[in-house]
Backbone as numpy.savetxt, mean C-alpha at the origin, in Angstrom:
# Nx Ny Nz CAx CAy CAz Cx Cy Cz
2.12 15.53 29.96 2.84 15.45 28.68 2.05 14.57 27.72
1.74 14.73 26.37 1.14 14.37 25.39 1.81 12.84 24.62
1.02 11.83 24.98 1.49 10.60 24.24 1.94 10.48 22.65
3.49 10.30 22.59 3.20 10.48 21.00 2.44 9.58 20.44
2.26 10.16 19.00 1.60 9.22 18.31 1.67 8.09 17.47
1.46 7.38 17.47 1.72 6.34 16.48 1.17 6.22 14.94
1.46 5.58 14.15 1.10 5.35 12.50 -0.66 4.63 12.85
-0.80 4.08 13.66 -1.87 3.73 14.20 -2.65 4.73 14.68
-2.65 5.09 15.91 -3.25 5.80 16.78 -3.78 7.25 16.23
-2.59 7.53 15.46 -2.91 9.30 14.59 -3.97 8.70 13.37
-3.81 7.96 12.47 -4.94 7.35 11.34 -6.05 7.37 12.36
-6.15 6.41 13.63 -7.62 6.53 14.52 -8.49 7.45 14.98
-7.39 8.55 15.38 -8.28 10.20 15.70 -8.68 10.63 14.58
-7.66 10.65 13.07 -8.43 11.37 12.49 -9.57 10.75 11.82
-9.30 9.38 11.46 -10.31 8.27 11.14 -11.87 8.96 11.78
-12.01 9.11 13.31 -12.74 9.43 14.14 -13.43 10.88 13.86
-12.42 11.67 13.97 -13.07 13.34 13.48 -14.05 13.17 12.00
-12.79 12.67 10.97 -13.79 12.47 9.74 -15.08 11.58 9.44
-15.31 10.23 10.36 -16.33 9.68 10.41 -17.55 11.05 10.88
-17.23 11.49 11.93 -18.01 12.35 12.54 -18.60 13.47 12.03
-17.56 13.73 10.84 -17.84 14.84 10.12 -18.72 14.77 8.86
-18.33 13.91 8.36 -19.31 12.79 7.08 -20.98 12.62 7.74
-20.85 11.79 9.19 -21.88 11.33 9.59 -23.00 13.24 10.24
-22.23 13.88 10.22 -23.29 14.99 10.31 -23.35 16.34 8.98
-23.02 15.13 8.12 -23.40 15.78 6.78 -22.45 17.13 6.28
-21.04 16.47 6.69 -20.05 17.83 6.51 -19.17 17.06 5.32
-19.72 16.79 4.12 -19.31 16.35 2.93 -19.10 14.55 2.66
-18.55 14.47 1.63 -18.54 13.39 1.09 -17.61 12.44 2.24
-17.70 11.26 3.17 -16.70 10.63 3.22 -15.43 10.45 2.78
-15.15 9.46 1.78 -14.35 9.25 0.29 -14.86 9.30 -0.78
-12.90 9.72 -1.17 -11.95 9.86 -1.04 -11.41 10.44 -0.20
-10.38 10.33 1.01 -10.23 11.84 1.70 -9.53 12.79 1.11
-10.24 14.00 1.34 -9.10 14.75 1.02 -8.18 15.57 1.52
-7.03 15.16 1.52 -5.44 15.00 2.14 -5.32 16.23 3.23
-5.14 17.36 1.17 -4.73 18.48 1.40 -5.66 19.59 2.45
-6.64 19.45 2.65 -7.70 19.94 3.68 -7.26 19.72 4.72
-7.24 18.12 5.10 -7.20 17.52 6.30 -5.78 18.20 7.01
-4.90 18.71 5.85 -3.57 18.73 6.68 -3.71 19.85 6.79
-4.12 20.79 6.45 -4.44 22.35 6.72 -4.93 22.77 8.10
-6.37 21.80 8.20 -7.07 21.96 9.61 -6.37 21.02 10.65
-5.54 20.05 10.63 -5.46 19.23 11.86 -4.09 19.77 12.94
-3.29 20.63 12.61 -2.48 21.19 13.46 -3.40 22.05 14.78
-4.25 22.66 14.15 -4.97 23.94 14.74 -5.98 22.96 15.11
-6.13 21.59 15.16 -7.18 20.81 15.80 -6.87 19.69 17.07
-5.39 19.87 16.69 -4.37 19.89 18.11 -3.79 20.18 18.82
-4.18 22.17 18.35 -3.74 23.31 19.32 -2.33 22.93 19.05
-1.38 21.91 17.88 -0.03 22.42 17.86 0.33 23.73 17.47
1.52 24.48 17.84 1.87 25.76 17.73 2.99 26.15 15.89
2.81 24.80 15.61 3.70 24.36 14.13 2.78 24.03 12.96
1.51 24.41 12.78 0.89 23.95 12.27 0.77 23.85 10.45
0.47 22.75 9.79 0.68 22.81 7.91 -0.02 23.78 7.40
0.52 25.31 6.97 0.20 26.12 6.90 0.11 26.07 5.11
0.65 25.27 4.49 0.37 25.46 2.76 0.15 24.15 2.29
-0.23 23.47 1.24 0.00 22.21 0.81 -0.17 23.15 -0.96
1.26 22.77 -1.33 1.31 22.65 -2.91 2.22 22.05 -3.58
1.87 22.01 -4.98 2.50 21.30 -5.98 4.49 21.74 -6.28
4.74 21.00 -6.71 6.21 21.48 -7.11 6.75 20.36 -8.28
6.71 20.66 -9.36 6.81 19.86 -10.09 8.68 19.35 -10.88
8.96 18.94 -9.61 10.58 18.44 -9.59 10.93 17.28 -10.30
11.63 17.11 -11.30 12.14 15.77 -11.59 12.25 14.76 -9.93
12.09 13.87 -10.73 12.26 12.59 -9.16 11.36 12.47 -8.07
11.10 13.87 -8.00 10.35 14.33 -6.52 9.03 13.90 -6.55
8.52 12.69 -5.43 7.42 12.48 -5.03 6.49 13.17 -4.11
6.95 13.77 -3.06 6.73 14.71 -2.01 7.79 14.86 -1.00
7.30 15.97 -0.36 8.21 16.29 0.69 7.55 17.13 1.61
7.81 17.42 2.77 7.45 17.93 4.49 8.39 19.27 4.59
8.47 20.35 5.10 9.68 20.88 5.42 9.32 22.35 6.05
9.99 22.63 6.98 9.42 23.44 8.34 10.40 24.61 7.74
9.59 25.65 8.24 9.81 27.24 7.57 9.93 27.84 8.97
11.09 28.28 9.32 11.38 28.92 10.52 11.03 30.29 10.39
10.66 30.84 9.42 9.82 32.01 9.60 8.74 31.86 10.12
7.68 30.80 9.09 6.27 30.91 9.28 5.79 30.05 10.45
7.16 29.49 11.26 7.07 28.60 12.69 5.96 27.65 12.32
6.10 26.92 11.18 5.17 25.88 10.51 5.61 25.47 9.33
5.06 24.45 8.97 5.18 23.36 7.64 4.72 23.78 6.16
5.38 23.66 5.53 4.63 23.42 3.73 5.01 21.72 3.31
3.85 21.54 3.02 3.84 20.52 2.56 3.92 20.21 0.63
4.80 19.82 0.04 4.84 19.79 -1.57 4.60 17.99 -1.95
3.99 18.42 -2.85 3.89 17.22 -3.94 3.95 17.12 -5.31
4.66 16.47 -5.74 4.57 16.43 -7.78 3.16 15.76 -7.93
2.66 17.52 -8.79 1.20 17.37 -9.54 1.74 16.24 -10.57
3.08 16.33 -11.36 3.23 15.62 -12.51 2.73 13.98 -12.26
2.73 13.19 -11.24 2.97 12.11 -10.90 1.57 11.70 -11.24
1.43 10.83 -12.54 0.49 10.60 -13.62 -1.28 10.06 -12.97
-0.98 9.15 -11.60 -1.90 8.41 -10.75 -2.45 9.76 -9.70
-3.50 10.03 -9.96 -4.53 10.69 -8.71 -4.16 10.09 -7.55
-4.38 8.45 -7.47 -4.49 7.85 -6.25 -2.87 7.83 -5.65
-1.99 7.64 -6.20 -0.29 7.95 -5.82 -0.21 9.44 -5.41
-0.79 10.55 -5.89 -0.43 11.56 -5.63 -1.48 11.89 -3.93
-2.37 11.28 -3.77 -3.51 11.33 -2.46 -2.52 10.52 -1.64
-1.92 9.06 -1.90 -1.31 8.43 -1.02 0.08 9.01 -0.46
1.18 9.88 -1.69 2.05 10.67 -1.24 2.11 11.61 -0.47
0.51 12.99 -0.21 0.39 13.26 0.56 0.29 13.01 1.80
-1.03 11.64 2.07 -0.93 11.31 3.13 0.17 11.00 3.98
1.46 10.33 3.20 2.60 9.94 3.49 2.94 10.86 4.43
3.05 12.25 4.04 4.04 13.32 3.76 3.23 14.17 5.64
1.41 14.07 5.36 0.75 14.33 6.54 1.52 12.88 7.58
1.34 12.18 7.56 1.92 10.92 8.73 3.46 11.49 9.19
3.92 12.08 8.22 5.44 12.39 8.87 5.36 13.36 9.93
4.73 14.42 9.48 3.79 15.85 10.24 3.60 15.10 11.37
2.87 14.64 11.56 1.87 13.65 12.88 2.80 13.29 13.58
3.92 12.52 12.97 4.37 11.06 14.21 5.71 11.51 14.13
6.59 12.29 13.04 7.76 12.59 13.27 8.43 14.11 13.24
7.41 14.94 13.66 8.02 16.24 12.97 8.74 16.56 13.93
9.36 15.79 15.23 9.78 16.32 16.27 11.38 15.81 15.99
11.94 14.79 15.44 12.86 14.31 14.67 13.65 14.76 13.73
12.75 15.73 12.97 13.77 16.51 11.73 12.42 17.27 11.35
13.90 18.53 10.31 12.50 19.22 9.58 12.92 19.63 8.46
12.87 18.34 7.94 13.21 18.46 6.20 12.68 16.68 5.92
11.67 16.18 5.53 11.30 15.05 5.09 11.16 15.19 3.26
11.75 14.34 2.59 11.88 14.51 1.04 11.94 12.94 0.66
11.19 12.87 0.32 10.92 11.43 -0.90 11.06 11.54 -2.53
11.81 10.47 -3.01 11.85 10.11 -4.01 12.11 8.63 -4.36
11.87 7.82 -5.32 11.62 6.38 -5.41 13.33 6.05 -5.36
14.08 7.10 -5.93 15.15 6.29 -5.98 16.33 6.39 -4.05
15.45 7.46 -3.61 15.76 7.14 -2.30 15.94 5.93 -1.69
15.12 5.07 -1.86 14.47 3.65 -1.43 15.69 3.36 -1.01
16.41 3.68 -1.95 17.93 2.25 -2.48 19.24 2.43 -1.13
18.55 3.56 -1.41 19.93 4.24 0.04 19.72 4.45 1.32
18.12 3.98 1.79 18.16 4.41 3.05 18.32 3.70 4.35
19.09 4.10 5.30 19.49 2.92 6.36 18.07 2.73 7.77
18.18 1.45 8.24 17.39 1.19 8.95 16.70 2.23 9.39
17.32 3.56 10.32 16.19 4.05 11.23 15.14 5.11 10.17
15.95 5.07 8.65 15.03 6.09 7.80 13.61 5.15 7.23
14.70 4.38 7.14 13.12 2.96 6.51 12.28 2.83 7.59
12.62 2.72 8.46 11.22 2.71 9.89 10.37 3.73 9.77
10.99 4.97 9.60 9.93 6.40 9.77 9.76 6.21 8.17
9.97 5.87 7.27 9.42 5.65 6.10 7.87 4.63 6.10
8.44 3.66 6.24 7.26 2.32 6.53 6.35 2.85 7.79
6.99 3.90 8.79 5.34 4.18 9.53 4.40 5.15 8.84
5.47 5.95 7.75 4.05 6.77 7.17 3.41 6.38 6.35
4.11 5.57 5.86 3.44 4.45 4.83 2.09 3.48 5.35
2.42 3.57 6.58 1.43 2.68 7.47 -0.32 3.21 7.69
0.69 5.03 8.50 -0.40 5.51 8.72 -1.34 5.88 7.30
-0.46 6.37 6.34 -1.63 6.25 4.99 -2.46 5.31 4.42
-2.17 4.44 4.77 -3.11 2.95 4.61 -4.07 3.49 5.80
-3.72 3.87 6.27 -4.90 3.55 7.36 -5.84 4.87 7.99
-5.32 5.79 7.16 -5.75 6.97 6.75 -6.89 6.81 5.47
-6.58 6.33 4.42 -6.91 6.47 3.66 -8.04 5.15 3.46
-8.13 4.41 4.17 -8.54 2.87 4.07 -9.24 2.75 5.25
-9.43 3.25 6.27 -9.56 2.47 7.16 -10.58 1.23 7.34
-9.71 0.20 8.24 -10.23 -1.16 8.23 -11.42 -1.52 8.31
-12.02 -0.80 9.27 -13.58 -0.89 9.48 -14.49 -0.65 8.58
-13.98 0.27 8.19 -14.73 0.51 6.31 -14.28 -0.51 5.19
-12.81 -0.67 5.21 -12.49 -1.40 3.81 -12.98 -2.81 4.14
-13.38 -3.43 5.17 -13.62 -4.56 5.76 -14.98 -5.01 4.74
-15.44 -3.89 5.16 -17.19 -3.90 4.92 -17.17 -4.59 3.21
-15.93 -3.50 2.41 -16.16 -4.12 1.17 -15.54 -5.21 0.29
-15.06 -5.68 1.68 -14.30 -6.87 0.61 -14.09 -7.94 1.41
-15.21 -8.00 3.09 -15.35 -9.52 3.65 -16.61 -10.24 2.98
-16.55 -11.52 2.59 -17.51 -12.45 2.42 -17.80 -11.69 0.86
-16.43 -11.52 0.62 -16.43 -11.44 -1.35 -15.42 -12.71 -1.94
-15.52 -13.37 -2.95 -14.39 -13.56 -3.56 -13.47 -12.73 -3.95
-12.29 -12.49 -3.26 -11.60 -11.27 -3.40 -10.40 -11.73 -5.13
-10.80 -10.70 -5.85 -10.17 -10.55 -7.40 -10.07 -8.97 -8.06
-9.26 -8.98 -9.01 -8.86 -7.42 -9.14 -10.04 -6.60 -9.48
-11.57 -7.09 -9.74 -12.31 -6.09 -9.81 -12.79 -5.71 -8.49
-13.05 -6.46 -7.46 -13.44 -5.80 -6.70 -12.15 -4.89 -5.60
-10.88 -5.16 -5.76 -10.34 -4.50 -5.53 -9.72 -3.25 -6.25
-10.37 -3.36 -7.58 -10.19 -1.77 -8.55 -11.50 -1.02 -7.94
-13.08 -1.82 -7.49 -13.66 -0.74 -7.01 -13.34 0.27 -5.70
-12.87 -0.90 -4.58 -11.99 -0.09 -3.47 -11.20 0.83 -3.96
-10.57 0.75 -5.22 -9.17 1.76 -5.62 -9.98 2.65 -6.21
-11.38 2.68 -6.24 -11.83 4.10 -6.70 -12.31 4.65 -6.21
-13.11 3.74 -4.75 -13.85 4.12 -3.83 -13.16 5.01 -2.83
-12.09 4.52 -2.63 -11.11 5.64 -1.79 -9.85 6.61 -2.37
-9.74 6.39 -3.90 -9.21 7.39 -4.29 -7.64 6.68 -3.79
-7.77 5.52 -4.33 -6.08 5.05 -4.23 -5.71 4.57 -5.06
-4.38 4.15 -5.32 -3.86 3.19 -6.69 -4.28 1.56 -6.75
-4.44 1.16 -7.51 -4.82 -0.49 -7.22 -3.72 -1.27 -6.38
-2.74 -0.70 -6.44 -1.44 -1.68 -6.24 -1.81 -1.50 -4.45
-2.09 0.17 -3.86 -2.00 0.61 -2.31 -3.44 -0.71 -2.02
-4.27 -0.57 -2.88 -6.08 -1.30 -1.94 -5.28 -2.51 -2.24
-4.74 -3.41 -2.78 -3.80 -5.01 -2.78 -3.55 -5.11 -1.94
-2.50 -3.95 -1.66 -1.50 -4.31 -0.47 -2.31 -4.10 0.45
-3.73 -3.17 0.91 -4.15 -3.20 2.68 -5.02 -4.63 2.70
-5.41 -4.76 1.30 -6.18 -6.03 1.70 -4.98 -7.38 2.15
-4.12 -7.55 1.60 -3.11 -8.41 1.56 -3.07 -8.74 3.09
-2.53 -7.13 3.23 -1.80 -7.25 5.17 -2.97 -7.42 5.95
-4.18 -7.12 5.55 -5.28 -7.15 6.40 -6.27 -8.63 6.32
-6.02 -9.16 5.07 -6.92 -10.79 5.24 -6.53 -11.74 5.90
-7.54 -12.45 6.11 -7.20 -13.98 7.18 -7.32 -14.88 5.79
-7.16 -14.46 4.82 -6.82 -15.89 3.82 -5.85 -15.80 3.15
-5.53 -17.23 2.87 -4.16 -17.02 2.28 -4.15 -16.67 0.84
-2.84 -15.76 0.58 -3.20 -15.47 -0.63 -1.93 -14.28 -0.63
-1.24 -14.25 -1.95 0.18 -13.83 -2.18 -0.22 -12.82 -3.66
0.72 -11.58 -3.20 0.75 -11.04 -4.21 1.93 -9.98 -4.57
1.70 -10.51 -5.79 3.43 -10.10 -7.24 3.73 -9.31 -7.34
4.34 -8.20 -7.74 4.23 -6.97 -8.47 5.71 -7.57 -9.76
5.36 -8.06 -10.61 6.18 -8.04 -12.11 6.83 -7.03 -13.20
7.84 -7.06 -13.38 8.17 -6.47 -14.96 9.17 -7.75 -15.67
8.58 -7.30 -16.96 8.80 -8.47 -17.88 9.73 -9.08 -17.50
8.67 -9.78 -17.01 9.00 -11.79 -16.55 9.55 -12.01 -15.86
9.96 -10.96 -14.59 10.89 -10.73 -13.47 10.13 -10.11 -12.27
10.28 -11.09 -11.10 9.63 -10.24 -10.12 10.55 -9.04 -9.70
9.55 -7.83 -8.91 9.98 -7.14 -8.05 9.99 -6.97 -6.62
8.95 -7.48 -6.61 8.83 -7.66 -5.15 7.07 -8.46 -4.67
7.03 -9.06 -3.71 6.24 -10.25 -3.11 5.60 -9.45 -2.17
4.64 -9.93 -1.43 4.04 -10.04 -0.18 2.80 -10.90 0.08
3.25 -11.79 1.23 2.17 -12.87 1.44 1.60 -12.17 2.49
-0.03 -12.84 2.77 -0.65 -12.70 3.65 -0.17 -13.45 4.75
-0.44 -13.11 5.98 -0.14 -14.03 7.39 -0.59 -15.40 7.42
-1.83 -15.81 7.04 -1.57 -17.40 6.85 -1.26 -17.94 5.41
-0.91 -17.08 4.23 0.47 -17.92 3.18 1.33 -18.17 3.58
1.98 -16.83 4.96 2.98 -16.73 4.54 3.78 -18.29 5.80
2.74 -17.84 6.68 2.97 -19.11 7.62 2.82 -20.80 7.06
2.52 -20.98 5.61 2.14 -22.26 5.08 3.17 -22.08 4.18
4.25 -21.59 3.95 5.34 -21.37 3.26 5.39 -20.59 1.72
4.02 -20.17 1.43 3.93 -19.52 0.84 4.23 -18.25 0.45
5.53 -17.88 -0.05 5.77 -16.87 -0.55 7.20 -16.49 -0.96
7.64 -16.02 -1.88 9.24 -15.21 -2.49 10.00 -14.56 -2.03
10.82 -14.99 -1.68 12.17 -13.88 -1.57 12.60 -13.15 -2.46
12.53 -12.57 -2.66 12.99 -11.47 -4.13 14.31 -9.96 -3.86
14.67 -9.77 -2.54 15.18 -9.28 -2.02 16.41 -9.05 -2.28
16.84 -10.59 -2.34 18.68 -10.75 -2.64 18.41 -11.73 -3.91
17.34 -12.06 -4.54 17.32 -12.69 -5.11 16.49 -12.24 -6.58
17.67 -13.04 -7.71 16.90 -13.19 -9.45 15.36 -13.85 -9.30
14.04 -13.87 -9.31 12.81 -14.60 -9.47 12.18 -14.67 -10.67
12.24 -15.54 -11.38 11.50 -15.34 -12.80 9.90 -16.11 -12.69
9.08 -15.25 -13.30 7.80 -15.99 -13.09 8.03 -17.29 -13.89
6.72 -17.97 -13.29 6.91 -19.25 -13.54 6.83 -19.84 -15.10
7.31 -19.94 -15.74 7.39 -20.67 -17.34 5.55 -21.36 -17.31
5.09 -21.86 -16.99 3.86 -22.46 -17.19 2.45 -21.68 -16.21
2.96 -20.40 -15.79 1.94 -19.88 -15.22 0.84 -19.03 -16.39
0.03 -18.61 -15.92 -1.07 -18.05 -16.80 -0.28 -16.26 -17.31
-0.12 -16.04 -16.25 0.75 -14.46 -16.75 2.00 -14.87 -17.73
3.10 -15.85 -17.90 3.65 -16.40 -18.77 3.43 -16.77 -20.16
2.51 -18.00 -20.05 2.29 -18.20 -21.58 1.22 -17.47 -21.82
0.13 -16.39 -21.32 -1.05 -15.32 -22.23 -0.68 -14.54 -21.45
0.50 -13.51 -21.68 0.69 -12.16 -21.08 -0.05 -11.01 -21.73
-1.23 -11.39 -22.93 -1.63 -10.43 -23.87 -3.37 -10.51 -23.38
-3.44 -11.79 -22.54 -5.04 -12.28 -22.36 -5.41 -12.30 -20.89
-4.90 -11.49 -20.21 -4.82 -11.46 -18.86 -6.32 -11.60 -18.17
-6.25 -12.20 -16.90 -7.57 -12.31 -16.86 -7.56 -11.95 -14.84
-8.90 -10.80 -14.86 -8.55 -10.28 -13.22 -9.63 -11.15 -12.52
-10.41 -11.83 -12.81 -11.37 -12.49 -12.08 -10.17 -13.84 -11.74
-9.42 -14.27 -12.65 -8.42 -15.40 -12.37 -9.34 -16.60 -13.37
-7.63 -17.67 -13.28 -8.13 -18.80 -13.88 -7.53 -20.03 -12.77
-8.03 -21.22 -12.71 -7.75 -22.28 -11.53 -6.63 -22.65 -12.09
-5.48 -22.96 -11.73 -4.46 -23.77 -11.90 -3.96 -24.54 -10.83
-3.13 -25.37 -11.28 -2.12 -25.95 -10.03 -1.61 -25.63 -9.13
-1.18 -25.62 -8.20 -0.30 -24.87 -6.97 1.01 -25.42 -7.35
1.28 -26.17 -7.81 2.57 -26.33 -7.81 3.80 -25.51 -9.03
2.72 -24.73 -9.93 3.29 -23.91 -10.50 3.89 -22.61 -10.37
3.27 -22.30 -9.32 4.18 -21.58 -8.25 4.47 -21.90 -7.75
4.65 -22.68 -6.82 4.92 -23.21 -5.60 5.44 -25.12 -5.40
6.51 -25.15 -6.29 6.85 -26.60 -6.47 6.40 -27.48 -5.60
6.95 -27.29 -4.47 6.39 -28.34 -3.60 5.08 -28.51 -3.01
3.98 -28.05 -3.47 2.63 -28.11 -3.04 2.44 -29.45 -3.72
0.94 -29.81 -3.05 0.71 -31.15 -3.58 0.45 -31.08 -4.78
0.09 -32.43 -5.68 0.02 -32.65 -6.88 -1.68 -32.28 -7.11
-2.37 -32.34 -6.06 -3.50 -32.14 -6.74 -4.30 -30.58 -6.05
-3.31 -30.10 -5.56 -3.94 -28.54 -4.62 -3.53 -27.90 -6.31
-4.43 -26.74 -5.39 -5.06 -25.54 -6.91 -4.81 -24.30 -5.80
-4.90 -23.57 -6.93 -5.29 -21.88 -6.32 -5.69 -21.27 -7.60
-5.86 -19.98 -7.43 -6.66 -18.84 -8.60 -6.23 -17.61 -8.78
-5.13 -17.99 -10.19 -4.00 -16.57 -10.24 -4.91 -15.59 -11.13
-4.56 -14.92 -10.51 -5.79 -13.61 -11.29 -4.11 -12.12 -11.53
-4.56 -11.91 -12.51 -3.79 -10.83 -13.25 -4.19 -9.70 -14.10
-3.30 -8.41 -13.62 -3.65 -7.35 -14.07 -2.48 -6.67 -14.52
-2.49 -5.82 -16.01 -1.19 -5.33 -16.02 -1.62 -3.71 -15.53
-0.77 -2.89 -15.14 -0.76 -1.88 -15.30 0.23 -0.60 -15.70
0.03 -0.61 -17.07 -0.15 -0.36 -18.45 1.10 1.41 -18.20
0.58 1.81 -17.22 0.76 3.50 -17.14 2.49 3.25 -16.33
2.82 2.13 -15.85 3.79 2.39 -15.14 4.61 0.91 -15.53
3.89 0.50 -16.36 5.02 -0.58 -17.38 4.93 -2.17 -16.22
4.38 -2.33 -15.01 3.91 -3.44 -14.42 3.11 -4.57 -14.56
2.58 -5.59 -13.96 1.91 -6.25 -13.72 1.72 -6.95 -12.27
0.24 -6.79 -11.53 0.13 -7.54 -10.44 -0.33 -8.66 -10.90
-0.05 -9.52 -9.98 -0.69 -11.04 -9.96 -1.05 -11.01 -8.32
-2.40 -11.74 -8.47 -2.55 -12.28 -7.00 -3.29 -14.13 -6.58
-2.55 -14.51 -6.11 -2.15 -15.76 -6.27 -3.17 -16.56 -4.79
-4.65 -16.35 -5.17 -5.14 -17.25 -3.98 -5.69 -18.76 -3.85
-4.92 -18.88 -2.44 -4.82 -20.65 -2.04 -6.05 -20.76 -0.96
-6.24 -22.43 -1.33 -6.95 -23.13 -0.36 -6.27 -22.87 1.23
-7.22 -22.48 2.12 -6.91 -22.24 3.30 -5.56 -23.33 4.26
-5.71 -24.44 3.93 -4.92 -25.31 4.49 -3.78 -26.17 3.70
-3.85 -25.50 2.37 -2.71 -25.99 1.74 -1.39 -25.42 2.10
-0.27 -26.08 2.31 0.85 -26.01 2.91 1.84 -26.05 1.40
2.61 -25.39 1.34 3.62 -25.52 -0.07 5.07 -25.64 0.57
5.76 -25.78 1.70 6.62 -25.76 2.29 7.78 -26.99 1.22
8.94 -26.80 1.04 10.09 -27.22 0.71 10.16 -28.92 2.06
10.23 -30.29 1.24 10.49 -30.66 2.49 11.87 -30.84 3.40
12.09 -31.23 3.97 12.99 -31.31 5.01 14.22 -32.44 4.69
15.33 -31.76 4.22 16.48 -32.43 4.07 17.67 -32.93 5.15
17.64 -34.29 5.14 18.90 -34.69 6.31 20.14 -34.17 5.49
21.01 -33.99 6.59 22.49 -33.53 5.89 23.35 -35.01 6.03
């Protein structure tokens, strides 16, 4: 019997085929492209269900969707051409291929839309966040994205070249670098003057660095650089205090908020990197 696969393990085979295929001169590496990959990889696992179409459907709301055709005893895969970002519409596919891979044995109707998010209960958010996983890692993989952004000062240009190098949105190459660095370092996603949502790296987040935004109002900080020059933004960053984010850091620790708006979807990232051993933790109150 065949081990299923994981959001991991399925990104690694095909990671593997396509290195192999690149390395004997069977096209460009990156960007991948999705819609190919999902065409040939059923019939490259001898499954008997294999993604027999990948096209557009241009639905209000609709980001993509998966959905098994009991005639054609196989999958069509759809995506909104409308959805303005190249790199969102490559990452929705992949999404949509990871469901194919790791869950098509579960259901056969997968449909995304942003305002889904709001309603879905634990076991949908799991198979959500693994295809989400495996597309990072589909589309990124570590061993490659490593190459271009260890022993860099990491700032939004060199992570806009990753976002072109692989044909992703700036916000997706943030977030793999985020989950994937050993330095600390936190990053925003804003609309006017209100966070939406956070994510620290593993040693911010372990030095107390980072937002709850979840159940909670967060207003950026009144004296941060995205605050008072929201018109002069700057992606290489400027040095400030740590304690302007982060009240309780010491009086004389720094970090280097670097900011980008993006313009097409009414946002702004910030990414907020600290000295390796600075601690910002709240201190410790007797009752």
């Amino acid at each position: 019997m065949a081990v299923p696969l994981t959001s991991f393990t399925a990104a690694a085979k095909l990671t593997h085929w396509l290195d192999a295929l690149a390395g004997g001169g069977h096209g460009e590496r990156f960007p991948v492209e999705v819609a190919d990959v999902a065409l040939w990889v059923g019939q490259e696992m001898r499954w008997a269900d294999p993604i027999y179409e990948v096209k557009s459907a241009n639905i209000r709301n609709f980001e993509g969707g998966l959905f098994y055709v009991e005639d054609r005893k196989g999958w069509v895969m759809l995506y909104n051409e409308a959805i303005r970002s190249a790199g969102r519409r490559r990452f929705t596919q992949a999404h949509e291929l990871g469901h194919y891979l790791i869950h098509r044995a579960r259901q056969i109707t997968f449909e995304c839309t942003q305002s889904d998010m709001l309603h879905w209960g634990p076991e949908l958010k799991l198979l959500e966040s693994e295809a989400d996983d495996f597309a990072a890692n589909l589309l990124m993989p570590l061993n490659h994205f490593r190459l271009d952004t260890e022993g860099q000062a990491i700032n939004f240009e060199v992570l806009g070249a990753c976002s072109g190098k692989y044909g992703v949105s700036l916000t997706a190459a943030a977030l793999r670098w985020i989950k994937s660095t050993t330095q600390s370092a936190v990053l925003v996603l804003s609309r006017d003057g209100f966070m939406d949502w956070s994510f620290s790296s593993g040693r911010a987040f372990k030095r107390g660095a980072f937002f709850r935004t979840k159940h909670e109002t967060r207003e950026i900080p009144a004296s941060s650089h995205l605050a008072v020059s929201p018109s002069s933004l700057d992606k290489r960053g400027m040095d400030i205090a740590a304690n302007i984010w982060f009240p309780h850091a010491h009086p004389e620790a720094r970090l280097r908020e670097m900011n980008v708006l993006c313009e097409n979807y009414g946002y702004t990232l910030t990414l907020l990197s600290m000295s390796a051993g600075d601690e910002v933790w709240a201190p410790l109150t007797e009752d």
